[in-house]
C-alpha positions as CSV (number, residue, x, y, z in Angstrom):
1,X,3.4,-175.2,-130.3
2,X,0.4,-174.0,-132.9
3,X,0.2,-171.7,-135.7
4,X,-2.8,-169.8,-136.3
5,X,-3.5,-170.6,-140.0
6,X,-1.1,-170.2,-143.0
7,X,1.1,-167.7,-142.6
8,X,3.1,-166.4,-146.2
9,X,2.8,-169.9,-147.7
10,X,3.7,-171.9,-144.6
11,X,1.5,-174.5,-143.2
12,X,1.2,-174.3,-139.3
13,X,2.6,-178.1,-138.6
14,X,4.9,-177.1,-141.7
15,X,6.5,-173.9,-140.0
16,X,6.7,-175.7,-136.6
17,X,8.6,-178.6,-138.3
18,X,10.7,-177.1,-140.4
19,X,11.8,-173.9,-138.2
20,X,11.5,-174.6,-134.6
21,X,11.2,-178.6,-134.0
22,X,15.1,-178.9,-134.3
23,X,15.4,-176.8,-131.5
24,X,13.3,-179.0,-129.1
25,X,16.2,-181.1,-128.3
26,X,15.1,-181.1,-124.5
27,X,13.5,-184.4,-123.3
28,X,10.9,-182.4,-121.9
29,X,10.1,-180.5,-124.6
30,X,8.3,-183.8,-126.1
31,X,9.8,-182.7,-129.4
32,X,6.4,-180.4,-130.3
33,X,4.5,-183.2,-131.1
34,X,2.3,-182.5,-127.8
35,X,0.3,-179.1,-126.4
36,X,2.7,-178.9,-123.3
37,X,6.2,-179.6,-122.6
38,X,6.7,-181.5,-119.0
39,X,9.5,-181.1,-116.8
40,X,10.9,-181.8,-113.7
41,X,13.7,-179.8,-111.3
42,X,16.2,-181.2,-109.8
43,X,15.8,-182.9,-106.3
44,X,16.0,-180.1,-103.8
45,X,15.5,-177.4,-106.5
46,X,12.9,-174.7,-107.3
47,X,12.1,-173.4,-110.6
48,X,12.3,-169.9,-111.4
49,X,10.4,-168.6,-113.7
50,X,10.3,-165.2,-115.5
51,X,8.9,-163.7,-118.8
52,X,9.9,-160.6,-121.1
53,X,8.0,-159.6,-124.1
54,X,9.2,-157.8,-126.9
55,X,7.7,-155.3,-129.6
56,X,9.0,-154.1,-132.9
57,X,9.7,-150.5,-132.7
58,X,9.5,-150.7,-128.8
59,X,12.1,-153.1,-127.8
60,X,14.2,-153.5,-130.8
61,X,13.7,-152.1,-134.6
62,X,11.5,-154.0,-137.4
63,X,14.4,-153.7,-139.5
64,X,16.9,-155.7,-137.5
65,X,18.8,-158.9,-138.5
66,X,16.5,-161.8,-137.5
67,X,19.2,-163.2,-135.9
68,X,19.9,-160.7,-133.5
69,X,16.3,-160.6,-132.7
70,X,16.1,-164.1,-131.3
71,X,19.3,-163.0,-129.7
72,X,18.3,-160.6,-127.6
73,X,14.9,-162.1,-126.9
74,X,16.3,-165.0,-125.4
75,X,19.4,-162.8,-123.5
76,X,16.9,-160.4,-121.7
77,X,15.4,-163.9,-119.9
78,X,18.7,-165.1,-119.4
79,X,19.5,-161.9,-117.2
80,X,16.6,-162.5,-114.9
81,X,17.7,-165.7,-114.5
82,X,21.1,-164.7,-113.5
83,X,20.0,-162.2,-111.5
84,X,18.2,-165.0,-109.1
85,X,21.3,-167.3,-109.2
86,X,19.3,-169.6,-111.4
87,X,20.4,-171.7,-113.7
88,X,18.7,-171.9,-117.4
89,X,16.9,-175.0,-118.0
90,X,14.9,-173.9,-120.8
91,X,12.4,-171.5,-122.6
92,X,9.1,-171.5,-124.3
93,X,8.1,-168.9,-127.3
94,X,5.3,-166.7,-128.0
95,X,6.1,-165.4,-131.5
96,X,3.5,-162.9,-133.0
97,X,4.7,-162.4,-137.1
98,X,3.2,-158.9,-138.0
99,X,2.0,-157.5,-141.1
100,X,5.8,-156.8,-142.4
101,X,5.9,-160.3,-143.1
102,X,2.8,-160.3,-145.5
103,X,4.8,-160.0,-148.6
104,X,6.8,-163.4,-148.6
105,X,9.4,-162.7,-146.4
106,X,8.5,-164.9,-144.1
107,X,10.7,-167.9,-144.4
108,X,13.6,-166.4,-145.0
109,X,13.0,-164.1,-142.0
110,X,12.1,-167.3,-139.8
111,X,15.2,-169.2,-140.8
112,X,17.1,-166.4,-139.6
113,X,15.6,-166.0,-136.2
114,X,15.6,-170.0,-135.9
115,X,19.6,-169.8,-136.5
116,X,19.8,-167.0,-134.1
117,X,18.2,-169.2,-131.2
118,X,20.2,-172.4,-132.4
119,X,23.4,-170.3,-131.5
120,X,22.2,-168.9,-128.3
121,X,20.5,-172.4,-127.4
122,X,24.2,-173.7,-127.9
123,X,25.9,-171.3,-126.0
124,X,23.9,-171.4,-122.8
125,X,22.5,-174.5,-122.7
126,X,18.7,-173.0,-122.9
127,X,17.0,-175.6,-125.5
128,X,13.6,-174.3,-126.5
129,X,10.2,-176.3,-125.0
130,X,7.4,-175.6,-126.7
131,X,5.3,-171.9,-126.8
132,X,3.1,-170.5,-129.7
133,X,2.9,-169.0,-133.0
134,X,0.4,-167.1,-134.4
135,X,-0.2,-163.5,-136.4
136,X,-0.3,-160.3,-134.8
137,X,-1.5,-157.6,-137.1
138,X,0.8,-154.8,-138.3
139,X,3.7,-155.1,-135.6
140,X,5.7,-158.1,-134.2
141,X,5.8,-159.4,-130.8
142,X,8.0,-161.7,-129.1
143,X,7.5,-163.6,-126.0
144,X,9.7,-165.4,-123.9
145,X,9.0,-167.2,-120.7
146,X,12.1,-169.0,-119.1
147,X,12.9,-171.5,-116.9
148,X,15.6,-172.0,-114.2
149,X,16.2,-173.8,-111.3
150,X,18.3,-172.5,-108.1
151,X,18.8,-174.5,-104.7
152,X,15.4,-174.4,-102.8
153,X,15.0,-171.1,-100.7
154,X,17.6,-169.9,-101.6
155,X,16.5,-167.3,-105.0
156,X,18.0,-164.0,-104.4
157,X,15.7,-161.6,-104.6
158,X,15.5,-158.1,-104.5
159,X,14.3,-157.5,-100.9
160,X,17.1,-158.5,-98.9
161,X,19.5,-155.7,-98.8
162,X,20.8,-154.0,-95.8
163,X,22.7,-151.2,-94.1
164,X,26.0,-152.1,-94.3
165,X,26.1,-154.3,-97.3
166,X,28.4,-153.1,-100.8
167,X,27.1,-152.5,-104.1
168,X,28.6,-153.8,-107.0
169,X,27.7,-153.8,-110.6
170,X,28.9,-155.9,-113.4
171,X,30.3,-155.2,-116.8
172,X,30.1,-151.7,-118.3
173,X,27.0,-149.5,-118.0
174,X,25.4,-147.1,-120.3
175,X,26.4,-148.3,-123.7
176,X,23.1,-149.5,-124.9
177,X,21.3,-146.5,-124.2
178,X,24.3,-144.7,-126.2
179,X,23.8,-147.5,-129.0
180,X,20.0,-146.4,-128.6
181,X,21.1,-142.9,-129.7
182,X,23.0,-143.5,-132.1
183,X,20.2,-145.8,-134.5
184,X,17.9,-142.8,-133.4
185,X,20.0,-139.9,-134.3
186,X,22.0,-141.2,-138.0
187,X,24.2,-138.4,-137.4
188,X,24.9,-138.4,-133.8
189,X,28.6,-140.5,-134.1
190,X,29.8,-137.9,-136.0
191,X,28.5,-134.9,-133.8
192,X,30.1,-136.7,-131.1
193,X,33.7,-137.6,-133.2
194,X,33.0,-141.4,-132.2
195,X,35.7,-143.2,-133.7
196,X,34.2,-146.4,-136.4
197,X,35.0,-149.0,-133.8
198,X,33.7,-147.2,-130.7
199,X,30.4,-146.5,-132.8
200,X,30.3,-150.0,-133.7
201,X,30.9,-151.4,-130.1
202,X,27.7,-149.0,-129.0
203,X,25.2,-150.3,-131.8
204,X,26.0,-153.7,-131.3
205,X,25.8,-153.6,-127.0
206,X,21.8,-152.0,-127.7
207,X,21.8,-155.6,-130.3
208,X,23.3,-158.0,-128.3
209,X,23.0,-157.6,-124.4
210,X,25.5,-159.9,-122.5
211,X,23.3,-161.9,-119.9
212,X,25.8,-162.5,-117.0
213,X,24.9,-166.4,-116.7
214,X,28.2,-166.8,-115.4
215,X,27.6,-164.9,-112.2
216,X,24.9,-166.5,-111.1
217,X,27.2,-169.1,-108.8
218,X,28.9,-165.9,-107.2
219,X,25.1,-164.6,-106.8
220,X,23.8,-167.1,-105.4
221,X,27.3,-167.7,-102.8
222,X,26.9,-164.2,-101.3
223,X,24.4,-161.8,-102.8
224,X,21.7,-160.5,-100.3
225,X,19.7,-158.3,-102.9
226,X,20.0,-158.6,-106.7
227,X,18.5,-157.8,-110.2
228,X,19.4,-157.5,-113.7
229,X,19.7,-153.5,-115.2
230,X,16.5,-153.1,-117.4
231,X,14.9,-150.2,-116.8
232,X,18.4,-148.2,-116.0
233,X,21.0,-147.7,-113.1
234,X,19.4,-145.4,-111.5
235,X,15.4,-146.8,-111.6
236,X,16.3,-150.7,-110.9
237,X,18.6,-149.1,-107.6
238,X,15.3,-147.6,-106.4
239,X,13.6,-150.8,-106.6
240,X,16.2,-152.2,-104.5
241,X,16.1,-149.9,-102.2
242,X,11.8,-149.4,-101.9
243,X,11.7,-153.2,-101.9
244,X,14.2,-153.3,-99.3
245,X,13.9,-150.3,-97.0
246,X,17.0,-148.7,-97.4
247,X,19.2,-146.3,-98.4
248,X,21.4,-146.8,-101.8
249,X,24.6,-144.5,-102.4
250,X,25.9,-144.8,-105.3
251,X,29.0,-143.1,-106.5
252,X,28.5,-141.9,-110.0
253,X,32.4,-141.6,-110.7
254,X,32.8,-145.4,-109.5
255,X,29.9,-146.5,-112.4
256,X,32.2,-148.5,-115.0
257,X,32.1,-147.1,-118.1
258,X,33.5,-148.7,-122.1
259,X,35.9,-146.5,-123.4
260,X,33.4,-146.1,-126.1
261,X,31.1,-144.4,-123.3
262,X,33.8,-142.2,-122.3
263,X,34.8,-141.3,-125.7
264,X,31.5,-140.0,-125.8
265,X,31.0,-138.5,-122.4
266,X,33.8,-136.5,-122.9
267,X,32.4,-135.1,-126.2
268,X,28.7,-134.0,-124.6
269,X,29.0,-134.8,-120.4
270,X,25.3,-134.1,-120.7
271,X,24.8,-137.6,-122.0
272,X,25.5,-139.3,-118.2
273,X,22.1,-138.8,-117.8
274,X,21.4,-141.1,-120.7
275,X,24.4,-143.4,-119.4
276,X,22.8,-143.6,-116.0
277,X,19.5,-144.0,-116.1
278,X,18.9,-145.4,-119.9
279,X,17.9,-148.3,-119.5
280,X,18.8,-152.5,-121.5
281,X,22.0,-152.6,-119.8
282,X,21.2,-155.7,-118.5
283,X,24.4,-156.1,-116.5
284,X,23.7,-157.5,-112.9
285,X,22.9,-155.1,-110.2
286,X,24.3,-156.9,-106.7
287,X,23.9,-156.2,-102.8
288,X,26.7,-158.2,-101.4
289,X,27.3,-158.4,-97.8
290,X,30.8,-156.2,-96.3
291,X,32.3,-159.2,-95.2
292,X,31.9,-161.2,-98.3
293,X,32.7,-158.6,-100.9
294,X,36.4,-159.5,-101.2
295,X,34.9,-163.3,-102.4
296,X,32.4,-162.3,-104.3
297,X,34.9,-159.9,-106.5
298,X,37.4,-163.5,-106.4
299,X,34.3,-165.6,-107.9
300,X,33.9,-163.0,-110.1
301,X,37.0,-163.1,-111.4
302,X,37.4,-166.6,-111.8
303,X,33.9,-166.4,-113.8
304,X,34.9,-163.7,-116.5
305,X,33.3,-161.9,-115.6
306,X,33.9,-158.0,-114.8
307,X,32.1,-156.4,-111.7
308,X,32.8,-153.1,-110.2
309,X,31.9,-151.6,-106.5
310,X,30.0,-148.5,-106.8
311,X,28.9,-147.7,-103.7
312,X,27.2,-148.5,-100.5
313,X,23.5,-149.5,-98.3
314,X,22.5,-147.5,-95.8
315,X,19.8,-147.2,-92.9
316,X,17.3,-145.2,-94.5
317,X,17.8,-141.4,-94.2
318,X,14.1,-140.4,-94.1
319,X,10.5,-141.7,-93.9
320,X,10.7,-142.7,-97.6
321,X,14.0,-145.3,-99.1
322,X,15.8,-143.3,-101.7
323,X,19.1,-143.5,-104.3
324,X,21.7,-141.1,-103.7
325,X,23.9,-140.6,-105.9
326,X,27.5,-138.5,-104.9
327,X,30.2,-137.3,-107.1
328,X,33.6,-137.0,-106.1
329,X,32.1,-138.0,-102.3
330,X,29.7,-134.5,-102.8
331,X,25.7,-134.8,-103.4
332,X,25.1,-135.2,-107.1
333,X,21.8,-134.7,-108.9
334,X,20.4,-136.0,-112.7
335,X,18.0,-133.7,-114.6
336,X,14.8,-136.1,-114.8
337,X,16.4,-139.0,-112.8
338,X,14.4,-142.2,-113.9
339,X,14.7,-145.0,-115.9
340,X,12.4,-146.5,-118.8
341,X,8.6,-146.9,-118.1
342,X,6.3,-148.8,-120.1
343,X,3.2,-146.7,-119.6
């Protein structure tokens, strides 16, 4: 792991073993002291591998705690890796330290963001393998590239839905977008009569996703199609449903919703648009065979973790696959339907 250069007073072998070689508690990670971590998958696995990158201003705001940074960096990989019913064998780092470090604020900054991945390394067994550090101009940029393993041919992808098959989703959906607003528009709580707590709970979902690593057993046990909510509800079904040549109909009165979300849905219903096709949920968005649906929600449960049915696959109703959403069993439409795009 290198260092272009100093950086703010810190040497590069001094940054890397000070910050970041305490985290490379893996075997394979060689503890740093090497260009390239090495690693091995279990016998009979396959690794699964996935990256997310992540720009001040774009992905989360210059001004948040480092912490929570490292946090969410770390948690958006996770989700992938859930989503293929992988499980997390480790990560490497791209870290890019813009020009809002060029005042000193370095160090402090990086112990922060080192403690944020200590706690996350902790809690999901995701130890840190190597990567890069170097600087990156005026804005920061994060990149993470993590590693899983699932049973050999046996990743779910997001392909294998069919007509027939049940459509769950898991946790609550919506309140990062809302928790988006809300950091956008200061003043936008109080338009809305948001109680403290329910603002709080929004703000700190758009922080602090909650990668569902403990459904990725029930996943991998009876999904046929699945993927993690990035790009919103509404634009990760479609790719479900391209990729898979079907149908998805999704009942938008089903969608689970925090009573946060609702508090605020009921103050401006205009904002399910937001809710539905925002985008950062990262909840898990699951195609479960009919027949299996009643053990999937059991190994749910037993996992902690929430997951709600909201609709159903179908043989596609014309030339081109398509989401259809329904409201009270009637047609339903979104002004500018989407999700987030890049470019």
């Amino acid at each position: 792991m290198a260092a272009e250069g100093a950086y703010a007073g810190l040497g590069e072998f001094d940054l890397i073993e000070r910050f970041f070689a305490p985290l490379a508690t893996a075997p394979g990670s060689l503890a740093l002291t090497d260009d390239a971590a090495v690693l091995k998958p279990s016998t009979g696995h396959e690794l699964v591998l996935t990256k997310d990158m992540l720009a001040a201003d774009v992905h989360f705001f210059a001004n948040d705690p480092a912490d929570l940074v490292a946090r969410k960096a770390l948690r958006v990989n996770l989700s992938d890796l859930a989503a293929k019913g992988a499980r997390p064998l480790g990560y490497l780092l791209g870290l890019g330290l813009g020009g809002e470090m060029a005042d000193g604020g370095a160090a402090q900054w990086l112990a922060g963001f080192a403690a944020g991945l200590a706690a996350d390394q902790a809690e999901f067994a995701f130890p840190l393998l190597g990567g890069d550090t170097i600087r990156s101009g005026e804005r920061m940029v994060l990149s993470i590239t993590a590693l899983g393993e699932v049973p050999e041919g046996r990743a779910i992808r997001r392909n294998g839905a069919k007509a027939g098959d049940l459509v769950y989703v898991s946790g609550t959906i919506g309140d990062s977008a809302l928790g988006l607003a809300l950091r956008l528009d200061p003043e936008l709580a109080h338009k809305l009569g948001l109680s403290a707590p329910h603002a709080e709970f929004l703000l700190n979902r758009y922080l602090l996703p909650q990668p569902r690593v403990a459904l990725a057993s029930a996943v991998l046990s009876h999904a046929s199609a699945c993927l993690d909510i990035s790009d919103g509800l509404c634009a990760d079904a479609g790719h479900v449903a391209r990729h898979s040549d079907v149908d998805l109909v999704l009942e938008a009165d089903d969608v689970p919703l925090s009573d946060a979300a609702r508090a605020a849905l009921a103050a401006d219903p205009e904002l399910l648009t937001r809710v539905l096709t925002g985008g950062d949920d990262y909840e898990l968005f699951v195609c479960v065979p009919q027949a299996q649906g009643q053990a999937f929600e059991a190994d749910a449960a037993a996992a902690g973790v929430p997951v709600a049915r909201i609709g159903r696959v179908e043989a596609p109703a014309a030339d081109k696959p398509a989401v259809r959403l329904t409201r009270g069993g009637l047609p339903f439409t979104l002004a500018g339907q989407g999700g987030f795009r890049h470019f």
